[in-house]
C-alpha positions as CSV (number, residue, x, y, z in Angstrom):
1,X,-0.7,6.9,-24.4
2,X,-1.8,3.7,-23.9
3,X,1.1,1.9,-24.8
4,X,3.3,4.1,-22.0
5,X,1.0,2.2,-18.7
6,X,0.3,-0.6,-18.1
7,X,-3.5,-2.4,-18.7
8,X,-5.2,-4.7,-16.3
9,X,-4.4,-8.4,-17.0
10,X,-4.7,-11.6,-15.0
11,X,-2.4,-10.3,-12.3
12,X,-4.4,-7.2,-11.8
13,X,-7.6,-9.1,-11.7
14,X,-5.9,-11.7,-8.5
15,X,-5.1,-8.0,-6.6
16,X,-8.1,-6.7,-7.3
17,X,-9.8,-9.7,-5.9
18,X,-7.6,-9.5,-2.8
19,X,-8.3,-5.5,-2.3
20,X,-12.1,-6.0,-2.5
21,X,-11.6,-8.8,0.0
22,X,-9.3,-7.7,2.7
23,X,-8.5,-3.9,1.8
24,X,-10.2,-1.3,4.4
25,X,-9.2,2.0,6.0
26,X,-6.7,4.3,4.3
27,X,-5.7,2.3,1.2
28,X,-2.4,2.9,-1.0
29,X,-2.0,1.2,-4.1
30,X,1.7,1.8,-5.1
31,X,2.6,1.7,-8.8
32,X,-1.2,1.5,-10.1
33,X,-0.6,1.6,-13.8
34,X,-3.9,2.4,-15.6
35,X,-5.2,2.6,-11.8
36,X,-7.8,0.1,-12.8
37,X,-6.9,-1.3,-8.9
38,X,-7.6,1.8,-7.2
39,X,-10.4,2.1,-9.1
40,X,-11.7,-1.2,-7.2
41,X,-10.8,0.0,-4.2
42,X,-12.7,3.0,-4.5
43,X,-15.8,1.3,-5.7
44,X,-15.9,-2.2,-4.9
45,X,-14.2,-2.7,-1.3
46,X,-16.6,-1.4,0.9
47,X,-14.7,-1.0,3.7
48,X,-12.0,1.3,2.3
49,X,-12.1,4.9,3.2
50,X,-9.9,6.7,0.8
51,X,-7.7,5.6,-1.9
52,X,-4.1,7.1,-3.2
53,X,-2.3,6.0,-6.3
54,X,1.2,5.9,-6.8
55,X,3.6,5.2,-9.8
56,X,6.9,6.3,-11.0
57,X,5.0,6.4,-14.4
58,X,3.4,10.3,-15.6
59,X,1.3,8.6,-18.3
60,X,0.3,6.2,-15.2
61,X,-0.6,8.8,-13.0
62,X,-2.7,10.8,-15.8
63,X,-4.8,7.3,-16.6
64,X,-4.6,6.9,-12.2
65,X,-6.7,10.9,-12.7
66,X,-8.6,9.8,-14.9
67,X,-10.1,6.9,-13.6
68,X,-10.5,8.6,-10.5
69,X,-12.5,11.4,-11.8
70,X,-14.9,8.9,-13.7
71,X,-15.0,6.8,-10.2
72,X,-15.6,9.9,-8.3
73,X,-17.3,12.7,-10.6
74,X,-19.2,14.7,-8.1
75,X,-15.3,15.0,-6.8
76,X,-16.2,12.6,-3.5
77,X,-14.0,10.0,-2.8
78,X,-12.4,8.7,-6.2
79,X,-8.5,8.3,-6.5
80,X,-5.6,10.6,-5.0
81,X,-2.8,9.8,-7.7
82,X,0.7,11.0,-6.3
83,X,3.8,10.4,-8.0
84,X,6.2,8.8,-6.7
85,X,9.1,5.9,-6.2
86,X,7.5,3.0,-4.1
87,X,7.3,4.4,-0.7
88,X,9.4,7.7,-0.2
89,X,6.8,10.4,0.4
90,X,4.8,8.9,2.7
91,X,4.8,9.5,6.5
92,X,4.9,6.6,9.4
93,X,1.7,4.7,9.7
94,X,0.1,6.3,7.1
95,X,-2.5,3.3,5.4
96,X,-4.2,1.1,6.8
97,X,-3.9,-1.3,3.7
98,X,-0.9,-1.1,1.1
99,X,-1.2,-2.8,-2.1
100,X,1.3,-3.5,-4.9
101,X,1.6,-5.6,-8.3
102,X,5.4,-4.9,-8.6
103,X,6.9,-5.4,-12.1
104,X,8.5,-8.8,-11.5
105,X,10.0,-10.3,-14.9
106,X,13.3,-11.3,-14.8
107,X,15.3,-9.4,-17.1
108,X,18.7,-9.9,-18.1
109,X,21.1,-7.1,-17.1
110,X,22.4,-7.2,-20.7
111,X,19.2,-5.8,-21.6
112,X,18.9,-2.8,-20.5
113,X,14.5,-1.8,-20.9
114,X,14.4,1.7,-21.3
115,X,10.5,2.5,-22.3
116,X,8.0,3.0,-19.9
117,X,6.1,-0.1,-20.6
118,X,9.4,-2.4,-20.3
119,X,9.7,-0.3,-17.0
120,X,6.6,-2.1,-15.4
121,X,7.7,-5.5,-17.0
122,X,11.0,-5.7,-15.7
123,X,12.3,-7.1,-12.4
124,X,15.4,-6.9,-12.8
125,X,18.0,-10.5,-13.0
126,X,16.2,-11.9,-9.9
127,X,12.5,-10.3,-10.6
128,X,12.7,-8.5,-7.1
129,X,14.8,-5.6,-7.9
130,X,11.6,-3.3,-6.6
131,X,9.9,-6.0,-4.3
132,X,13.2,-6.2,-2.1
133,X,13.1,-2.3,-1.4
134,X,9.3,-2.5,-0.9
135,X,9.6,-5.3,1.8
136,X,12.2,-3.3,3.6
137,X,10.5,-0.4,3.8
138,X,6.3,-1.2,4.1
139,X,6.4,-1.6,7.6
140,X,7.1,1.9,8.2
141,X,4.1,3.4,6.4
142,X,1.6,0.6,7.3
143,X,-0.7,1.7,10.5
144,X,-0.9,-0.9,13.5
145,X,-3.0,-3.9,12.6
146,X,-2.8,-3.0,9.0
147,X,-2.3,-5.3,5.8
148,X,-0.3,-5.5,2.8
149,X,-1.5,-7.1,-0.4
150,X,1.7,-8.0,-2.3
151,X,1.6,-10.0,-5.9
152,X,4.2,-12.7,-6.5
153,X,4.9,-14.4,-8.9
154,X,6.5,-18.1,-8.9
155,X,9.0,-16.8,-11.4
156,X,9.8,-14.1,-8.9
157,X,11.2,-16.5,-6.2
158,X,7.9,-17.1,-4.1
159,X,9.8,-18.4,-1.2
160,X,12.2,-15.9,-1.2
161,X,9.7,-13.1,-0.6
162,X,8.4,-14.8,1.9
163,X,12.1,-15.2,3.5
164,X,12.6,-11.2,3.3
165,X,8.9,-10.4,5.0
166,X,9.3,-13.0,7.2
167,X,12.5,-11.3,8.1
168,X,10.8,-7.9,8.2
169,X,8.5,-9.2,10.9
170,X,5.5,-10.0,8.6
171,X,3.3,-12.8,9.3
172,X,1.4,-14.3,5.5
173,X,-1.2,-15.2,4.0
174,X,-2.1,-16.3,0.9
175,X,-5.3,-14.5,-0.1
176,X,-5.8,-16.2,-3.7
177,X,-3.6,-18.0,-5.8
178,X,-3.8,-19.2,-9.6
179,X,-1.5,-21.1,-11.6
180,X,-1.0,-20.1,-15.6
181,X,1.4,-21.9,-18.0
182,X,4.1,-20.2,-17.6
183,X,3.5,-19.5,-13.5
184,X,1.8,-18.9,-10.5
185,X,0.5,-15.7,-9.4
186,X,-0.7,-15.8,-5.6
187,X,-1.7,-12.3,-3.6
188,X,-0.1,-12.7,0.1
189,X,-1.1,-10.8,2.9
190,X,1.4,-9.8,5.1
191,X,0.2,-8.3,8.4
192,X,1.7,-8.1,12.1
193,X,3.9,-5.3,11.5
């Protein structure tokens, strides 16, 4: 059902702009939504290989299929959609790009968002309930010389993510930025892992 994933909007257009531009190799787009990103990656950034989907989501991962089939319908290439939380079944060094539009609202923890679309919406009280655990733990599945694309948002605590991958050993980039009423959304690249 439509109203159960989440549909490309501004942010998703800023990653998919950043995946067409830097992505290459073995790409992983982690918690895809509709999977419109993928989709890019499968058929826009020419110097990806092969392209897996995550998210946490089941109606995510049947729109993920589905764009994948129509991307792919001779069955080459197209999307592998796995679900999953963030990171955990995937193997050291497995992509050589990682990509990821976290849900980064802050949400009061009075309000407890229960629904799947609230799900990708919600950040938690700081916004980086799921970016934190992603920081900490991207290193491990991205291959030597590879490149994560991460969306922040300036109600997210920009410098505070770059603080944690920083931290993490990540060296940054700002791919594209745009500023919006109510924020900023910028893509970074974190690399040097």
């Amino acid at each position: 059902m439509e109203t159960d994933v989440y549909q490309p909007a501004e942010d998703s257009g800023l990653l998919a702009e950043a995946v067409v531009e830097r992505g290459r190799g073995r790409f992983l787009e982690v918690g895809t939504g509709s999977g419109w990103v993928a989709e890019q990656a499968a058929t826009e950034a020419a110097d990806v290989a092969s392209v897996v989907a995550t998210d946490v989501n089941p109606h995510a991962c049947r729109s993920a299929r589905e764009r994948g089939r129509a991307a792919a319908p001779e069955g080459n290439g197209g999307i592998e959609v796995v679900r999953a939380n963030l990171l955990d079944p995937f193997a050291d060094d497995s992509f050589d790009t990682v990509a990821f539009n976290p849900p980064y609202l802050p949400t009061d923890p009075d309000n407890k968002w229960s629904d799947w679309m609230e799900r990708a919406l919600s950040g938690g009280e700081t916004g980086r309930e799921l970016i934190d655990p992603f920081v900490d733990d991207v290193g491990r599945v991205l291959a030597p010389g590879g490149v994560v694309l991460l969306l922040v948002s300036s109600l997210t605590g920009y410098d505070e993510v770059v603080e944690r991958a920083e931290r993490r050993g990540f060296d940054h980039d700002v791919v594209v930025r745009e500023s919006y009423p109510f924020e900023t959304l910028s893509v970074l690249a974190l690399s040097g892992k």
